[in-house]
C-alpha positions as CSV (number, residue, x, y, z in Angstrom):
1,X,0.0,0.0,0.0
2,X,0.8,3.4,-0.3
3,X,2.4,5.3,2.6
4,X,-0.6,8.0,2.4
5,X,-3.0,4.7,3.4
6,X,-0.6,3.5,5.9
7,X,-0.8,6.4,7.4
8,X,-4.5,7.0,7.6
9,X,-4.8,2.8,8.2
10,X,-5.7,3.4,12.0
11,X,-7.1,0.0,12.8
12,X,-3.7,-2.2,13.6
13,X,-3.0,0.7,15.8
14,X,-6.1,0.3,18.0
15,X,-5.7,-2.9,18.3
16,X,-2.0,-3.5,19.1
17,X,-2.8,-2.5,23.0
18,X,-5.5,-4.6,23.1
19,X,-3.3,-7.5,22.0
20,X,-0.4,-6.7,24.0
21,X,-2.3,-6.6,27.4
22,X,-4.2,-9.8,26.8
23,X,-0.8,-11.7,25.4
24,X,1.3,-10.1,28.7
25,X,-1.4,-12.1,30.9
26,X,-0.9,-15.1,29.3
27,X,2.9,-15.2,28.8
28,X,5.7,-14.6,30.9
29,X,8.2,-12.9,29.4
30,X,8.5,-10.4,25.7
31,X,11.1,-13.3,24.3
32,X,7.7,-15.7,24.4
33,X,5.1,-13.7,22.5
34,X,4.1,-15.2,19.3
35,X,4.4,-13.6,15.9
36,X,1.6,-11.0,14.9
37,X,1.1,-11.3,11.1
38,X,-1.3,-8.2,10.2
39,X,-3.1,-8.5,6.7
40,X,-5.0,-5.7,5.7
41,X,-8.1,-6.1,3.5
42,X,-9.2,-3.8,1.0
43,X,-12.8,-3.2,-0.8
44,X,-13.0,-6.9,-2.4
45,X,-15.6,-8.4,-4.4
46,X,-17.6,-11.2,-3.0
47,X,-15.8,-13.8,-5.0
48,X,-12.3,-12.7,-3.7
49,X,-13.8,-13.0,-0.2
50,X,-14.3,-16.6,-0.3
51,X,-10.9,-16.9,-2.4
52,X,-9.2,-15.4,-0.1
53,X,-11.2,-17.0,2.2
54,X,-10.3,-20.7,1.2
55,X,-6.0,-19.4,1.5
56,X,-6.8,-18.9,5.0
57,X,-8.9,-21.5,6.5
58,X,-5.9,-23.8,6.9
59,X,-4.5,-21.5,9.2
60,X,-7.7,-20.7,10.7
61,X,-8.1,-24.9,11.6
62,X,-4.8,-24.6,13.3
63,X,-5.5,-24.6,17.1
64,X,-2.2,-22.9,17.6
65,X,-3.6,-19.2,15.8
66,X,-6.1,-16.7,16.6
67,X,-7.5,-14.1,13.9
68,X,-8.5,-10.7,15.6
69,X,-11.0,-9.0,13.0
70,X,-11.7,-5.6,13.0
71,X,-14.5,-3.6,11.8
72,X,-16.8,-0.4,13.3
73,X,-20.5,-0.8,12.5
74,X,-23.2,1.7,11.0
75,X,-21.8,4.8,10.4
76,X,-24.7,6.7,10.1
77,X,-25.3,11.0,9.0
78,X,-24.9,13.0,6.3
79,X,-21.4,13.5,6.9
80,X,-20.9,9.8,5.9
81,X,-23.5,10.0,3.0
82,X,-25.7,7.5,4.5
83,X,-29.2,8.6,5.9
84,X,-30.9,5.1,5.8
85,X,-34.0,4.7,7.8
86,X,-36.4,1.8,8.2
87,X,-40.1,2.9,8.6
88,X,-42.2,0.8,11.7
89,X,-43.4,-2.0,9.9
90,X,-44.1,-5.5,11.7
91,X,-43.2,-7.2,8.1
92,X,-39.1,-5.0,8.0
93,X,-37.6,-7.5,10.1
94,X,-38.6,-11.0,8.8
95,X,-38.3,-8.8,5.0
96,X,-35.2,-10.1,2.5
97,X,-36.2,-6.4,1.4
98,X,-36.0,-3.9,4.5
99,X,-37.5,-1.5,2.4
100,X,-36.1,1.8,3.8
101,X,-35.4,5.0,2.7
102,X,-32.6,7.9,2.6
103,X,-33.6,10.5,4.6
104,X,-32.9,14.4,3.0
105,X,-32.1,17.3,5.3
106,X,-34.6,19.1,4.5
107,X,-37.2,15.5,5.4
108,X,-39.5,15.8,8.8
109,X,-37.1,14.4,11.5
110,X,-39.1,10.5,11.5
111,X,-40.0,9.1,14.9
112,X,-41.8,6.2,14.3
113,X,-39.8,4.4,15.2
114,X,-37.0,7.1,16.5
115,X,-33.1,7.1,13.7
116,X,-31.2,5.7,16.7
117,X,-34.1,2.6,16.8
118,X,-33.7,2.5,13.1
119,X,-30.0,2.1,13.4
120,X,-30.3,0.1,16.0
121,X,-32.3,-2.4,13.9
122,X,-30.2,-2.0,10.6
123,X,-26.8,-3.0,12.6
124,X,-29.2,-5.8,13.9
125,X,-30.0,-7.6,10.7
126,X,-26.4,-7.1,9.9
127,X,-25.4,-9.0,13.1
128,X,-27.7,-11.3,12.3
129,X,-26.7,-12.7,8.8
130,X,-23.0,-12.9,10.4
131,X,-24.5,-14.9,13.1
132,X,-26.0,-17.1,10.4
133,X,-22.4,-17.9,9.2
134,X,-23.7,-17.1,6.0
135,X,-21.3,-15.1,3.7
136,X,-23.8,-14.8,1.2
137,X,-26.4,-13.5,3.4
138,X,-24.3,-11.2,4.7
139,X,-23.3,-10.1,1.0
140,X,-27.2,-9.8,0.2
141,X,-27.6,-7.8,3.8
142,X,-25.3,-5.1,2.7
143,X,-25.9,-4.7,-1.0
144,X,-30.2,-4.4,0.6
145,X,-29.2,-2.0,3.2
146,X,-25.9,-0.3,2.1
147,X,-25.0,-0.2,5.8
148,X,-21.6,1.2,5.9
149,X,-19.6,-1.5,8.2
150,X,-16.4,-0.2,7.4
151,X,-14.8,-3.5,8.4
152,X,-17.5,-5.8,5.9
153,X,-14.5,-7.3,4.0
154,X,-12.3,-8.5,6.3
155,X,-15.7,-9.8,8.1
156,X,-16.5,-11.3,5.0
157,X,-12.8,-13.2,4.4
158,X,-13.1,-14.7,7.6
159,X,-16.8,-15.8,7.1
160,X,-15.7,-17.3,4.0
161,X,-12.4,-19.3,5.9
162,X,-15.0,-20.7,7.7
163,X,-17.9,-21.8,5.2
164,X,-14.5,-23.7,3.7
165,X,-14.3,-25.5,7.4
166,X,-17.3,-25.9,7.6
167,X,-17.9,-27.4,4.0
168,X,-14.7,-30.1,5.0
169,X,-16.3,-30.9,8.5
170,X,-13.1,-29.7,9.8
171,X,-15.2,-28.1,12.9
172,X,-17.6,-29.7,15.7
173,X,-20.8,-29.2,15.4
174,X,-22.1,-25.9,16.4
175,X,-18.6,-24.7,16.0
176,X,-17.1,-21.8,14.4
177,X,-20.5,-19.4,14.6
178,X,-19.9,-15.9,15.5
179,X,-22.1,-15.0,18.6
180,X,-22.2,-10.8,19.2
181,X,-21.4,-10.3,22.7
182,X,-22.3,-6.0,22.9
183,X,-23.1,-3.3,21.2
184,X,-22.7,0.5,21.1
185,X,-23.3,3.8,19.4
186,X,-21.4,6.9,19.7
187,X,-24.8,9.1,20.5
188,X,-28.4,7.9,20.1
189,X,-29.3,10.1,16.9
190,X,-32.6,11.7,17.2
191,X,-32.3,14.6,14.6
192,X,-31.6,14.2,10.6
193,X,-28.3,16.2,11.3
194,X,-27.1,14.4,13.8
195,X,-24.4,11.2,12.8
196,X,-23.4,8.1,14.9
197,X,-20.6,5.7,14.4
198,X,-21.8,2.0,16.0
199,X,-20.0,-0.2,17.4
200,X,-20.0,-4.0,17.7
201,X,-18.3,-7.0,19.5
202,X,-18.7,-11.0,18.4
203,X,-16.6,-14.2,18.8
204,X,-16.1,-17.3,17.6
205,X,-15.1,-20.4,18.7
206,X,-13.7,-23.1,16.5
């Protein structure tokens, strides 16, 4: 990459603490830490996903290596040129189709249900379909919704690494399923000019 995107790259960065204080309680000394190998993922197609996806899951079957993935969720405002709202409807959830809209700035601020709710609900079907372990769902999620999880690729490598486990029975059953753990927003966005940035946490065991 260039050293302009290294530069602005900022999520190695905040992980690296994170990393180091949970490998410093589980090994004694610096000369015992093992090797970090950091890959950075770009904006790849769906079919590069899963290619990239199948180069991986060997290493991901290894018991001996952890992958730390990194993504924010729904950035959400006018500043980030997406304004997507889902109208109260008791169909939107169980819809392949959410059906929303873009709000303009100039639109009556909506509050049935409230823009933090809506968001709230978008980042949920997005959870959901990684949850499912589905990398196609999760492809059909985003292209529906255009929810703007900054980390979808990466998200979607790993998905992939483990559809190709999965497909091998190299995992138990019930294995290798991403379970979200918590979730955050930056402010609960009531007005069309406010903007969030959410914020999500998952595992998975394999």
């Amino acid at each position: 990459m260039s050293a302009d995107a290294d530069e602005t790259e900022h999520s190695l960065e905040m992980h690296l603490p994170y990393i180091y204080k949970m490998i410093s309680r589980s090994f004694s000394s610096p000369a015992e830490y093992p090797g970090l190998i950091p890959i950075l993922v770009g904006s790849t197609k769906p079919a590069k996903e899963k290619e990239y996806g199948a180069l991986l899951a060997p290493y991901l079957a290894d018991p001996a290596n952890v992958f730390v993935i990194s993504s924010d969720f729904c950035h959400w405002g006018s500043r980030f040129n997406y304004t997507y709202y889902l109208p109260a409807s008791p169909s939107t959830a169980a819809s392949l189709n959410p059906g929303g809209i873009s709000l303009k700035r100039n639109d009556k601020t909506p509050t049935n249900p409230l823009i933090y709710e809506s968001i709230g609900r978008l980042d949920r079907m997005t959870m959901d379909t990684v949850e499912s372990g589905k990398h196609d769902a999760l492809m059909k999620n985003l292209k529906d919704t255009g929810n703007t999880v900054c980390g979808r690729h990466p998200i979607g490598v790993i998905m992939a690494a483990i559809e190709v486990l999965e497909k091998d029975q190299k995992l138990g059953e019930g294995r290798g399923r991403f379970k979200f753990v918590r979730y955050e927003r930056s402010s609960d966005v009531t007005d069309i000019s406010d903007s969030s940035v959410s914020y999500a946490s998952a595992y998975a065991v394999l």
